[in-house]
N, C-alpha and C positions, 0 to 999 in steps of 0.2 A: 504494500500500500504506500502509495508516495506521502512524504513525509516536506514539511516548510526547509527544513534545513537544504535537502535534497534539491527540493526543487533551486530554492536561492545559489546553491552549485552550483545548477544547471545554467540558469540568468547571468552568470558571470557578475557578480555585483560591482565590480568598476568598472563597467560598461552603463551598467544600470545608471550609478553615479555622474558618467558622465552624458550622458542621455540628460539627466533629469536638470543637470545644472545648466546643458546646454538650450535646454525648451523654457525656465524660467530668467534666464540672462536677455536671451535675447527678446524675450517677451518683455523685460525692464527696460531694455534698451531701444525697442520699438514705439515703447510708449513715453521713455524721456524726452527720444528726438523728435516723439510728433508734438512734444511739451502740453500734452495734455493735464488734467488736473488730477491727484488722486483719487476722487470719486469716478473719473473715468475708464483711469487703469484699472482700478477694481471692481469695474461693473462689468465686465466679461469672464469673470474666473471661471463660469460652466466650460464656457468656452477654451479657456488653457489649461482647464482640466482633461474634457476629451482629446485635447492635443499633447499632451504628455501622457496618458494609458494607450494613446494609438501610439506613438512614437517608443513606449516604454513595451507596448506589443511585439513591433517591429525589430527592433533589440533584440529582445528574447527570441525572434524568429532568425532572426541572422548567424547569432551565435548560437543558436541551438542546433541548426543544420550543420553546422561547421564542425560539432561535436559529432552528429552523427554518422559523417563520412570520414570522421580521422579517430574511431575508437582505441585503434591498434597503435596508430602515433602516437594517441593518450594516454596507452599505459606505458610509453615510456618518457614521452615528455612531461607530460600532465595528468599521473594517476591517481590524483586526488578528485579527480573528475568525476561525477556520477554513472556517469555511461562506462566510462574507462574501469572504474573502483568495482561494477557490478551491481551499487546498488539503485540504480534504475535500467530498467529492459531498453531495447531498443524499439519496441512497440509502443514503451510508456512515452520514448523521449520524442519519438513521431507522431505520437495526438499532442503533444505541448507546440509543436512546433506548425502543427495542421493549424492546431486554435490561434494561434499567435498569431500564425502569418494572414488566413482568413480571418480574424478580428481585427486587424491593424487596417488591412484597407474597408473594411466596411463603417468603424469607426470614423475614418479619417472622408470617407465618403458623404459623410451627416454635414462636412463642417466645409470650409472654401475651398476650393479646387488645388490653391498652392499647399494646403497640408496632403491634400490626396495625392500630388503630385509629387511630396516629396518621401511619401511613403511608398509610390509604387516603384520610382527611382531606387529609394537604399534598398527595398527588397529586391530586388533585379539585380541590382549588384551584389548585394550578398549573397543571391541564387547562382550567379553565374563566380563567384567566387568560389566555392563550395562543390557543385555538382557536376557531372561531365554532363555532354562532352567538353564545355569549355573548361571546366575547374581549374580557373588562373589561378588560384594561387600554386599551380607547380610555375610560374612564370614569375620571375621576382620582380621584373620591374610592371607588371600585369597587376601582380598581387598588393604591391604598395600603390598601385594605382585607386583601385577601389577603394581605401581607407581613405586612401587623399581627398577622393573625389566624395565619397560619402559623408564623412565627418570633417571635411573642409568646408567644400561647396556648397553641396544639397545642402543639411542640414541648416547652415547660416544663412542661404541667401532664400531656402524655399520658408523656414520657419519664422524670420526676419520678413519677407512678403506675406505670408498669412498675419503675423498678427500684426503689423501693420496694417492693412486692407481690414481687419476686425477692428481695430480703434479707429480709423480714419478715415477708411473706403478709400483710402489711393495708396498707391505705391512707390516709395522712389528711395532709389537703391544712393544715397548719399555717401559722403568719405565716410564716417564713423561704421555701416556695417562693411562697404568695402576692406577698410583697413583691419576690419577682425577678420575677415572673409580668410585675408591673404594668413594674417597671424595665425589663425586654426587650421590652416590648409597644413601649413608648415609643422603645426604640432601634431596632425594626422599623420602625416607622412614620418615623423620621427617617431610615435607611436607602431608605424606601419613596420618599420624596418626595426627597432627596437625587440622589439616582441620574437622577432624570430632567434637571439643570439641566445636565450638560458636554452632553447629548442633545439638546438644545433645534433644533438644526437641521434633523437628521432627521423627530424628531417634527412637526416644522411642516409639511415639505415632505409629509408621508402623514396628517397629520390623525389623529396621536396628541394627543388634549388632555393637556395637562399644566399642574400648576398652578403647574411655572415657564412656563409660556408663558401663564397667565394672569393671574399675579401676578409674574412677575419673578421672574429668579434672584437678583437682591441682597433681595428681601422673603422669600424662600422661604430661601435660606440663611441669613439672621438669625432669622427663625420656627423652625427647624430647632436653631441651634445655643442660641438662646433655651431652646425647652424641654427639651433635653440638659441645660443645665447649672441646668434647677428640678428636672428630677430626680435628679441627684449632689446637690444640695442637701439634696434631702426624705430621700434616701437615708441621707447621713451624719448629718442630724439623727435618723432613726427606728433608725438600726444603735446609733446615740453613745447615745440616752437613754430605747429604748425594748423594741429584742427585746434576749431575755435569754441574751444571748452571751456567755462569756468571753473571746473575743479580739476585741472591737469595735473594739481601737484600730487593727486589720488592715484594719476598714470605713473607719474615719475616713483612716487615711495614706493609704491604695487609695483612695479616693473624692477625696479631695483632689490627689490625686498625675494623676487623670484629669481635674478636673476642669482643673485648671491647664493640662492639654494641649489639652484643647478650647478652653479661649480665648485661650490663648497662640496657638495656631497662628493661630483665629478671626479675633482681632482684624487680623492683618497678612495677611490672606487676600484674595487681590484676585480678585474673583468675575466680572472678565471678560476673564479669562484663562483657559481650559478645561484648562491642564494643573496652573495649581493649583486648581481646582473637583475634577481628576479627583484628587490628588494628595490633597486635606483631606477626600474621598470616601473613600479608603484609610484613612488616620489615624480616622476615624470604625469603618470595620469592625473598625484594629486595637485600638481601647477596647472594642468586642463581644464580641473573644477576652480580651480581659482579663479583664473582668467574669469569664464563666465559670471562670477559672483564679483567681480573686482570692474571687469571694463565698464558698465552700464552707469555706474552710478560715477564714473565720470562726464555724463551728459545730464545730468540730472540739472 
């Protein structure tokens, strides 16, 4: 009988985490820069509610197909895994993933067309991530694509158009969600290629290329935390002396304050050791949910 702990395995909860931070950030941030009032921002909450249980749907469905085609990978990269561990079927983990992914777009179908559109987009790319015959992710620069584009792109600029278009009825894609667009593209893609170096063993033995197995995990985690910290850089130069913020010094402390975690940790990070690979993997996703909880309320 499936069990809450189980299933929350299953969900991957920093995934969940960053789902959830990225659906209420940028719905603060949609609603700063249309400088609405707060009885406006908080007269739609039915409405950001069904868009984060469809988007937190979508999630679950993404990452849960991904589990169900790599079980044997999972018992050696990731056997704490439910599917991998035994203790869910693979029948059980195919109705989670049926319900999900048919709830996610029917959910997202009730509400404006750019939430429908950006749920049918990430499921599509996590279908085609996952399943043959395409199943990029055996293609490294295929499989970091999809992150990119899923949790860079879609995500920011379809959920940024929906609630926008919800508080204002227009849409316009301004510097302030552009320049997060670029910033969380960049943390996808470091997220994307990140995630595959504690894996490196599995991947080898099933003939997932990755491009730490083809450049090395100490050249791919310097690559990684390299360009993290040009763009906290470019960031707090363009929040400090160029979008027309009133509370930029919010960008500069917040950006500074990240950036110092990533190379603080960085620097004394011994990358061949997989529990702190797996461990400064974490600390990366928890600057993700930062970002979203930090950028918004510099337009406020």
């Amino acid at each position: 009988m499936l069990n809450l702990p189980v299933l929350w395995r299953f969900a991957r909860p920093h995934t969940l985490y960053g789902t959830s931070a990225s659906v209420l950030g940028l719905y603060l941030l949609a609603g700063f820069v249309t400088e609405g009032s707060w009885e406006q921002l908080l007269s739609p909450l039915p409405s950001l509610l069904l868009a984060w249980v469809a988007c937190l749907a979508a999630n679950v469905y993404i990452v849960g197909l991904n589990q169900l085609t790599d079980i044997e990978i999972d018992r050696i990269n990731k056997p704490h895994l439910p599917l991998a561990a035994g203790s869910l079927t693979w029948a059980e983990g195919m109705g989670i993933v049926s319900v999900c992914g048919v709830g996610s777009v029917l959910l997202a179908a009730t509400g404006i067309p750019y939430l429908l559109l950006t749920v049918l987009l990430s499921n599509g790319i996590g279908t085609a991530y996952s399943l043959p015959p395409l199943r990029l992710k055996r293609f490294p620069l295929a499989a970091s694509a999809c992150i990119y584009c899923v949790r860079g792109v879609i995500v920011n600029l379809g959920l940024y158009s929906h609630f926008q278009q919800l508080l204002q009825a227009r849409v316009e894609l301004s510097a302030p969600i552009v320049l997060l667009t670029g910033f969380m593209s960049i943390f996808g893609l470091v997220i994307a290629l990140y995630k595959d170096i504690p894996d490196m063993e599995g991947d080898r033995k099933f003939a997932i290329a990755t491009f730490s197995l083809r450049f090395g995990q100490e050249r791919i985690s310097t690559f990684c935390i390299g360009i993290l910290a040009c763009c906290y850089l470019g960031l707090i130069g363009l929040g400090s002396g160029f979008l027309p913020v009133q509370n930029s010094r919010w960008l500069l402390i917040g950006h500074v304050l990240g950036l110092g975690i990533l190379l603080g940790y960085g620097i004394r990070l011994d990358v061949t050791r997989r529990e702190a690979i797996v461990n400064y993997y974490q600390l990366i996703w928890k600057l993700f949910y930062l970002e979203y909880l930090l950028y918004p309320w510099a337009f406020l």
